[in-house]
C-alpha positions as semicolon CSV with decimal commas, in nm:
position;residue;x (nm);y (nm);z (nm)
1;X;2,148;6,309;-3,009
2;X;2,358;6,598;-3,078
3;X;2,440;6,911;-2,866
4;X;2,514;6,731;-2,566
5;X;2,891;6,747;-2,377
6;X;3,089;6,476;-2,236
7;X;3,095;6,636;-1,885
8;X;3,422;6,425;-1,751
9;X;3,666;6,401;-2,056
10;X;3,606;6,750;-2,169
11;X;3,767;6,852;-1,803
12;X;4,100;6,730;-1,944
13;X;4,088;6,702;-2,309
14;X;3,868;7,065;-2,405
15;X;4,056;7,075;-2,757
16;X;3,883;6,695;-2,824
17;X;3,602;6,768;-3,046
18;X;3,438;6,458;-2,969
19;X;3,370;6,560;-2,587
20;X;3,192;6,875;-2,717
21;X;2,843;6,880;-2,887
22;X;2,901;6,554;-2,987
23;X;2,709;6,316;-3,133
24;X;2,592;5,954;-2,998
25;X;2,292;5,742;-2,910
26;X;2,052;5,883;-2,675
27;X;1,809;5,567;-2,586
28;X;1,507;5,605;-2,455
29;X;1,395;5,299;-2,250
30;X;1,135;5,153;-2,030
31;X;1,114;5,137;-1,650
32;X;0,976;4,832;-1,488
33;X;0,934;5,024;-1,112
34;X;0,752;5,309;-1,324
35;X;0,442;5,410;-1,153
36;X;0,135;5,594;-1,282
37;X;0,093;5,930;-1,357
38;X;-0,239;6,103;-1,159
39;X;-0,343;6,464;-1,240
40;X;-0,647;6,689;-1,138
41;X;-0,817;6,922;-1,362
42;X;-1,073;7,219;-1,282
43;X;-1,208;7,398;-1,502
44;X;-1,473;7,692;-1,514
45;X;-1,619;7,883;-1,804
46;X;-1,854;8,188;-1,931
47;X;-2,015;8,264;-2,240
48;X;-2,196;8,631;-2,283
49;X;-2,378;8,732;-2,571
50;X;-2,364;9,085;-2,535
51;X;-2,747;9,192;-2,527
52;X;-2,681;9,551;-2,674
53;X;-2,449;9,460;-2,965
54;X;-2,601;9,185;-3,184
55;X;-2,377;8,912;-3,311
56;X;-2,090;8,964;-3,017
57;X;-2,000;8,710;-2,801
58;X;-1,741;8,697;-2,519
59;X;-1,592;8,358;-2,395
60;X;-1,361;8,316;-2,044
61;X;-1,260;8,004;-1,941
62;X;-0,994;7,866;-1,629
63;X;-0,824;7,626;-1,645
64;X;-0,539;7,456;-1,357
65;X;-0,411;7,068;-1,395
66;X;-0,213;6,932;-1,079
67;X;0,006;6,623;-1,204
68;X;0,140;6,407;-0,972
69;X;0,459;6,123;-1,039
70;X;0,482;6,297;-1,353
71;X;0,637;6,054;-1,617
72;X;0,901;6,204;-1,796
73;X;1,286;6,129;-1,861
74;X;1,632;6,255;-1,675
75;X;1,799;6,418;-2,014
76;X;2,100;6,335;-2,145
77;X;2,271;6,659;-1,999
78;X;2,155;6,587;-1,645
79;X;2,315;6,212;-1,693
80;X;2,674;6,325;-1,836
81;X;2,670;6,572;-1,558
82;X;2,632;6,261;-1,331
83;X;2,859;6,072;-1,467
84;X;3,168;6,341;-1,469
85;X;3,058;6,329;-1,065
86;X;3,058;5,960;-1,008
87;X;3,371;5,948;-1,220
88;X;3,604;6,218;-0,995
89;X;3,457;6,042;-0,678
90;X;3,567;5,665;-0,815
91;X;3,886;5,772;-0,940
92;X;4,105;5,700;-0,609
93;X;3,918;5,363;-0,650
94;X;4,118;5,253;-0,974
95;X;4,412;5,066;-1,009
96;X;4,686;5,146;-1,287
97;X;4,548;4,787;-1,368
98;X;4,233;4,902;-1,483
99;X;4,414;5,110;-1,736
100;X;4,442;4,902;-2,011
101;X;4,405;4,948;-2,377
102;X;4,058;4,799;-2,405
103;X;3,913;4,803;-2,094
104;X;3,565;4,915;-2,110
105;X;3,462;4,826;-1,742
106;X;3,550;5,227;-1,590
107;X;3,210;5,314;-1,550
108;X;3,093;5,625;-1,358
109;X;2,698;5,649;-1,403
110;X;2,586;5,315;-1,561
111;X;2,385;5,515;-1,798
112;X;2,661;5,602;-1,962
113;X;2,812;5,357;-2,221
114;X;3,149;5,477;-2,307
115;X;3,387;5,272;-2,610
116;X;3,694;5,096;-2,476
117;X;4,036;5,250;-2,350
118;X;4,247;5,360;-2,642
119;X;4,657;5,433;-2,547
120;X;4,523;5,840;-2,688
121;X;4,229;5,852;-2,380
122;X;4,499;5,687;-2,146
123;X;4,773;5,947;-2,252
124;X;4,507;6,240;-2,198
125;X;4,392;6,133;-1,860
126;X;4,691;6,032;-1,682
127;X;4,780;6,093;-1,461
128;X;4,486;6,379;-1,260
129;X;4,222;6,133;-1,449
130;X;4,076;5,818;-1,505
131;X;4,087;5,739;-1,846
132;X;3,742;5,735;-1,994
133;X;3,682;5,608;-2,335
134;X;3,408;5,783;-2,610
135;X;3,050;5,790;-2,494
136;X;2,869;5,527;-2,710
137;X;2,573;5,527;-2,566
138;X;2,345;5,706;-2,304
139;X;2,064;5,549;-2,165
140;X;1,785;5,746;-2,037
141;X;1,492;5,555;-1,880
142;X;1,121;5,694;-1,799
143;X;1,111;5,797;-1,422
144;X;0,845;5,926;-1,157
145;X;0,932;6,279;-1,154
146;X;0,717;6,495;-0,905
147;X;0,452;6,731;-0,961
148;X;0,402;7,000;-1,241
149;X;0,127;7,251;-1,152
150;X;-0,002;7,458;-1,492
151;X;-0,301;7,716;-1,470
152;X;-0,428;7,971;-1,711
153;X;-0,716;8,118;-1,846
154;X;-0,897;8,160;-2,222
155;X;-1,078;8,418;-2,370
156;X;-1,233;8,459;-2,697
157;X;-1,406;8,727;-2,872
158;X;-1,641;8,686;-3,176
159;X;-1,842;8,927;-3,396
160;X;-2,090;8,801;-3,654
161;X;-2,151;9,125;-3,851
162;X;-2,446;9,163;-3,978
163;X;-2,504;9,049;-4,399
164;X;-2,441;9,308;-4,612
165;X;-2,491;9,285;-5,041
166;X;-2,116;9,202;-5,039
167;X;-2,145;8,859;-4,843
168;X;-2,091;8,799;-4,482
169;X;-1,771;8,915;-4,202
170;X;-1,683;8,747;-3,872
171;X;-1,454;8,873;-3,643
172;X;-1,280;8,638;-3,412
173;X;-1,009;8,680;-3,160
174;X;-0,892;8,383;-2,926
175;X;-0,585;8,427;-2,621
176;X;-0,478;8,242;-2,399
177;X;-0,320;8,357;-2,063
178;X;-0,019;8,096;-1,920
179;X;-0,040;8,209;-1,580
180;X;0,200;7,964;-1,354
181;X;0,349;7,658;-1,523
182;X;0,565;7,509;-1,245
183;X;0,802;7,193;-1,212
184;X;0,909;7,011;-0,906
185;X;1,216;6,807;-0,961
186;X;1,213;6,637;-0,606
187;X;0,980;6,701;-0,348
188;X;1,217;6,966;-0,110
189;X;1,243;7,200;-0,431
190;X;1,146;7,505;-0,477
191;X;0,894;7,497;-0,757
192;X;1,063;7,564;-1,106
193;X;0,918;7,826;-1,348
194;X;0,866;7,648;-1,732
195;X;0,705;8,000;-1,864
196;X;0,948;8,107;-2,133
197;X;0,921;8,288;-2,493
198;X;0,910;8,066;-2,809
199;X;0,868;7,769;-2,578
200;X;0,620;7,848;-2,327
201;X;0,505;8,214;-2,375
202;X;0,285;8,382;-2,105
203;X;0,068;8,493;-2,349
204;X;-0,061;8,348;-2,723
205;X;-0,320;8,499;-2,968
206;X;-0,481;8,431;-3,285
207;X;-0,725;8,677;-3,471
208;X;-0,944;8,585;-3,749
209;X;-1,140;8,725;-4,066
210;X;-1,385;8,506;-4,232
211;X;-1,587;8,659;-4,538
212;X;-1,828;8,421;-4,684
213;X;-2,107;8,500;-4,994
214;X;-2,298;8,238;-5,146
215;X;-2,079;7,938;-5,180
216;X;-1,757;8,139;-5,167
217;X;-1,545;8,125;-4,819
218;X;-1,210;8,357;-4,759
219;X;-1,014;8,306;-4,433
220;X;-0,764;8,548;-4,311
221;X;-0,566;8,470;-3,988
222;X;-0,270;8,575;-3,817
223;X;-0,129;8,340;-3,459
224;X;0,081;8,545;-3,192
């Protein structure tokens, strides 16, 4: 993975280009206490052919999924954060013993595989620091998160226009509407809003020309 810091070292050694955006193996692994995932769905839906315009039809549809113990991973950010906590908090617990060219065993979050002590991470650490070698490795396992509530609705509009000599039109238009798209992290949070351009956009759109004549078909779309 790439883009992610090394939260602790980079609080004493910023000019290190290793601790910044750097990159490592992110693994993603199996969870033996993982439980299932349960979700609810409801869904409701109308279809109008409009009785004074021939070849018109208007679609709506609802939509809401409830997911409960969704199954999902930590991140690597959320896990070097960790770790640069668990490693201040430990460091009174260290001996000058444990700093030793070599020793691998200063661990903060156990997720975090880090390369032995080198005499350079000892010398950058010392002494307001544990010495922490290079991450290696982070280890990010499947977990229970808690609930993620989405809802929305659909609408569609199609017109078959009527032959003419020149072949066949149809006019379609599809949206969608996000309308809440909510994570809770732990069950005391305040629900967490996912809706976001280029990721997840409130709103998304796709219009369509068809023309068709005979055994020739020519499709013209544009997505939004």
């Amino acid at each position: 993975t790439t883009g992610v810091d090394d939260e602790y070292r980079s609080q004493y050694d910023s000019s290190n280009t290793d601790n910044n955006g750097s990159e490592y193996i992110a693994q993603l692994r199996n969870n033996l206490g993982l439980g299932p995932e349960e979700s609810t769905t409801n869904t409701a839906g109308l279809v109008v052919r409009v009785p004074f315009i021939e070849g018109v039809t208007l679609t709506v549809d609802y939509w809401s999924i409830d997911i409960v113990d969704r199954i999902g991973t930590i991140g690597a950010n959320d896990i070097t954060d960790n770790d640069r906590l668990l490693m201040n908090q430990k460091y009174a617990s260290f001996s000058a013993a444990d700093f030793q060219v070599g020793n691998a065993s200063i661990i903060g979050d156990p997720r975090v595989e880090r390369a032995p002590l080198t005499q350079d991470d000892i010398d950058a650490a010392l002494p307001d620091f544990a010495p922490a070698g290079k991450i290696v490795r982070v280890i990010d396992p499947f977990v229970n998160e808690a609930n993620r509530k989405i809802e929305g609705w659909d609408f569609g509009l199609e017109y078959a226009v009527p032959e003419m000599p020149m072949g066949r039109f149809t006019l379609n238009f599809e949206g969608s509407y996000l309308a809440k798209m909510e994570d809770i992290e732990n069950e005391d949070d305040a629900p967490r809003s996912l809706i976001q351009d280029e990721i997840n956009p409130r709103f998304r759109g796709k219009t369509t020309v068809r023309w068709r004549k005979d055994n020739w078909t020519t499709i013209l779309s544009h997505s939004y």
